[in-house]
C-alpha positions as CSV (number, residue, x, y, z in Angstrom):
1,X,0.0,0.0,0.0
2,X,1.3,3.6,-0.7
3,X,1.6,6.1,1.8
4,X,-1.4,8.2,0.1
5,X,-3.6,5.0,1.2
6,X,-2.8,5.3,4.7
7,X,-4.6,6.7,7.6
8,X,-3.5,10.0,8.9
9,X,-2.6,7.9,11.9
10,X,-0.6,5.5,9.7
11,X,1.1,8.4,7.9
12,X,1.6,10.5,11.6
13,X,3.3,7.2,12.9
14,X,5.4,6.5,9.5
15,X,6.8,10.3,10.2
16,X,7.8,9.3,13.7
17,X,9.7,6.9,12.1
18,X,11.8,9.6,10.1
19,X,9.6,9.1,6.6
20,X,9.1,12.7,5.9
21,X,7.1,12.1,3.2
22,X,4.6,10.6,5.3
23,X,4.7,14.9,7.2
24,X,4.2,15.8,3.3
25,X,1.1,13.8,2.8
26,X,-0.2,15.4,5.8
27,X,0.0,18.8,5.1
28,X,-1.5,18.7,1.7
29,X,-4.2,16.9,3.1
30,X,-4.9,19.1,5.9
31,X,-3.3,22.6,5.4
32,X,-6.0,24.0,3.4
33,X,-9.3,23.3,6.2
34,X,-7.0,24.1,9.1
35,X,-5.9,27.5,7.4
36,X,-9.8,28.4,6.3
37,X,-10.7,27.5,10.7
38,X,-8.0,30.0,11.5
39,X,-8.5,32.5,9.3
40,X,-12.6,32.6,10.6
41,X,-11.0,32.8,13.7
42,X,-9.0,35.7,13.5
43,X,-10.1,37.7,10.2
44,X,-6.4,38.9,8.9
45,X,-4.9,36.3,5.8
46,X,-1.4,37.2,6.8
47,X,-2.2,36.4,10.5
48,X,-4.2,33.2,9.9
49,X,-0.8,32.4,7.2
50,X,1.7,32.7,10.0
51,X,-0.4,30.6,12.8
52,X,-1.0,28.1,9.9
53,X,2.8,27.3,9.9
54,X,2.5,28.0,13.7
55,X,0.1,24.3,13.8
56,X,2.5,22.1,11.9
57,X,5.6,23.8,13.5
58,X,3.9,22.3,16.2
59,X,3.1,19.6,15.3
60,X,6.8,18.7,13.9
61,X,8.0,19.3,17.4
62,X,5.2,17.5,19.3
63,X,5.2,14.4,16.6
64,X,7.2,12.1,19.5
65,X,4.4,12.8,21.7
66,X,1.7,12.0,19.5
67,X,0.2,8.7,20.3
68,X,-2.4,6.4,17.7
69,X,-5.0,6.5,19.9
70,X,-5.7,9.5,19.5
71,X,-7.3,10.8,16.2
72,X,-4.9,13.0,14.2
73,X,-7.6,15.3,13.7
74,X,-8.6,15.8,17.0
75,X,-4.9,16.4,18.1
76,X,-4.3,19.0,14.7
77,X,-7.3,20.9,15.9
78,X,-6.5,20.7,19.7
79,X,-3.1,22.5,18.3
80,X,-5.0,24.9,16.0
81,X,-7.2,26.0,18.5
82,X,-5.0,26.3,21.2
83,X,-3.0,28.8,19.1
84,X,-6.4,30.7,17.9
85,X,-6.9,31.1,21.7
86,X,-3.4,32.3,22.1
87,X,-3.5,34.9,19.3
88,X,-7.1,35.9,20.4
89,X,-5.7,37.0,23.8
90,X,-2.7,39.1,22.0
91,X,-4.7,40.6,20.2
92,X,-8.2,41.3,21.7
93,X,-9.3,43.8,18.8
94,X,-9.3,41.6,16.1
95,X,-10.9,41.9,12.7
96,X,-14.7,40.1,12.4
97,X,-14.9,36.7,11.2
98,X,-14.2,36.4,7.3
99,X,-16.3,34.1,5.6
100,X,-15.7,34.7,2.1
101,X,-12.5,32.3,1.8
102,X,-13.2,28.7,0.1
103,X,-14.3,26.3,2.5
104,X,-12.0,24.0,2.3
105,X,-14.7,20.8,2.8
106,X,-18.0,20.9,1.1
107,X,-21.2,21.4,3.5
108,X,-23.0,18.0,1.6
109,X,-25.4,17.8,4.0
110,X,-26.8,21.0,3.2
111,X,-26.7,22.8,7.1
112,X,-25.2,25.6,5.8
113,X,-26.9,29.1,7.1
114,X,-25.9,30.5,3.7
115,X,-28.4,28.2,2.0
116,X,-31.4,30.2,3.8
117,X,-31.5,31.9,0.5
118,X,-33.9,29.4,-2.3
119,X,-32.4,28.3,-5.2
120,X,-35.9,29.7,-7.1
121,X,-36.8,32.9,-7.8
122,X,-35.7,36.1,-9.8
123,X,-32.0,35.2,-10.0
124,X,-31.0,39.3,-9.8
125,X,-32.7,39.6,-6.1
126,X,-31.5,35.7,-4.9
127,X,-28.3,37.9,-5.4
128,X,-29.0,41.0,-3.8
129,X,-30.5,39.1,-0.7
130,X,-27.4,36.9,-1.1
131,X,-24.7,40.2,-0.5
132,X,-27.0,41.4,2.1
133,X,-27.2,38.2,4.0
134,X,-23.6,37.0,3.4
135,X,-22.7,40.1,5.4
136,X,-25.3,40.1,8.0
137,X,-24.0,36.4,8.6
138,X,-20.5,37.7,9.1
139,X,-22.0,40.0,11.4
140,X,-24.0,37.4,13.3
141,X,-21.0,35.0,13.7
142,X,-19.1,38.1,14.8
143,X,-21.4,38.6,17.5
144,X,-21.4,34.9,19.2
145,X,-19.2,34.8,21.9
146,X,-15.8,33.2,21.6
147,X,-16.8,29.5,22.7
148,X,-20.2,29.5,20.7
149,X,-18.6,30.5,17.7
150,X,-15.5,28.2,17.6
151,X,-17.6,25.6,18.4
152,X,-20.1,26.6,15.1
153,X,-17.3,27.0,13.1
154,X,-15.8,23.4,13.9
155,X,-19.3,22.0,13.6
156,X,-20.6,23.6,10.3
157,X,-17.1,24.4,8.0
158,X,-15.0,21.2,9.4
159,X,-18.2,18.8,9.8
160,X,-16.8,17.5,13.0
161,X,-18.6,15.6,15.7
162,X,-19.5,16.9,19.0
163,X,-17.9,14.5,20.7
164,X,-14.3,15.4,18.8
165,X,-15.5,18.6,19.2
166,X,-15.5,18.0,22.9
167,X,-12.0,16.5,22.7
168,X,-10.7,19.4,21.3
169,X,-12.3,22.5,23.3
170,X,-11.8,19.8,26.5
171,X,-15.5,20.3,27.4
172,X,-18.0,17.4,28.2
173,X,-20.0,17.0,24.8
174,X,-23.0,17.9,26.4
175,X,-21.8,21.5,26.3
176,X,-20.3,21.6,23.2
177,X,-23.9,21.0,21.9
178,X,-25.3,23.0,24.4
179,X,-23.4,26.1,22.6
180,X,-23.7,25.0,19.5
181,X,-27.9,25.2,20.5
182,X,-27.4,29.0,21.4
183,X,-25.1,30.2,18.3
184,X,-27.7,28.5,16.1
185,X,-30.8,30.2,18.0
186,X,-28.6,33.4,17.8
187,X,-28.2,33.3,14.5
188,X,-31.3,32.1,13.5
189,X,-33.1,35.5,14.7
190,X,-30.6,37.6,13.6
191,X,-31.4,36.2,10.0
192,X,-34.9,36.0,10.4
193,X,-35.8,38.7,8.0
194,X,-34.0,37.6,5.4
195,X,-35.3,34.1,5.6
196,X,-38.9,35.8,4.8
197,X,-37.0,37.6,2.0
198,X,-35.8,34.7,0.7
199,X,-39.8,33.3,0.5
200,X,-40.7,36.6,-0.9
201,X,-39.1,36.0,-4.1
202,X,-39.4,32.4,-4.7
């Protein structure tokens, strides 16, 4: 089996063994989602660029630590978090949220907030709402507080589950859903008047 068959696990464990080709692997697989989470995390490119090599850095110097029974991911995002928090507490006046960077993973399941908008209707206002909604949704995701929103963000952009979400935050998983309840009732009435919008031109 080549190493792009193996497991992130399998390829974490072949790096501890001194195949760097096996780190490679990793990073192409994984630099791209854990750069978007960071940069909706702290809103500067150039910011979410340098705590992007920050995480693997990281991870390079941690890789004798890292144990297969834990899931990469969960550790990689324990790491990426970790340094959001850091980088949220240097610098307390950071920029809102940005949402307009690729997502990295594809929401399949449809739970995205940006699909309030209908796929019928006049196409010229389905874009006007669109503008106005993609930046009142910047502003509503702005406004969650820090452990709602990271918690969303995980959730909706990575697709992870609450309980890896609760490995990574370290919170029982009953509170990881319990936040993600409020962002989504917060967010929910600040977009309620475009959701009747939306309906309006269908």
């Amino acid at each position: 089996m080549g190493l792009e068959q193996l497991s992130d696990e399998a390829l974490m464990e072949a790096y501890q063994q001194g195949d760097t080709r096996a780190f490679e692997l990793l990073l192409k697989r994984h630099q791209r989602p854990v750069f978007n989470f960071i940069y909706r995390q702290v809103g500067i490119e150039p910011v979410a660029e340098e705590l992007l090599q920050e995480v693997f850095l990281r991870i390079i110097k941690g890789a004798d630590r890292y144990e297969r029974k834990a899931k990469f991911t969960t550790w990689m995002y324990t790491i990426a978090r970790n340094i959001c928090v850091d980088q949220s507490r240097r610098a307390r006046h950071r920029q809102a949220v940005s949402l307009d960077a690729p997502l990295g993973r594809g929401d399949d399941d449809g739970r995205s907030l940006q699909d309030v908008v209908a796929d019928g209707g006049p196409a010229v206002d389905r874009q006007a709402i669109g503008r106005e909604l993609q930046t009142k949704l910047k502003e509503a995701i702005e406004s969650l507080n820090d452990e709602q929103r990271e918690v969303f963000l995980m959730r909706e952009y990575l697709n992870l589950p609450f309980k890896e979400i609760a490995e990574i935050t370290g919170c029982p998983e009953n509170t990881v859903k319990s936040r993600m309840r409020y962002a989504l009732e917060h967010l929910r009435q600040q977009l309620e008047e475009y959701r009747d919008l939306a309906e309006a031109v269908q």
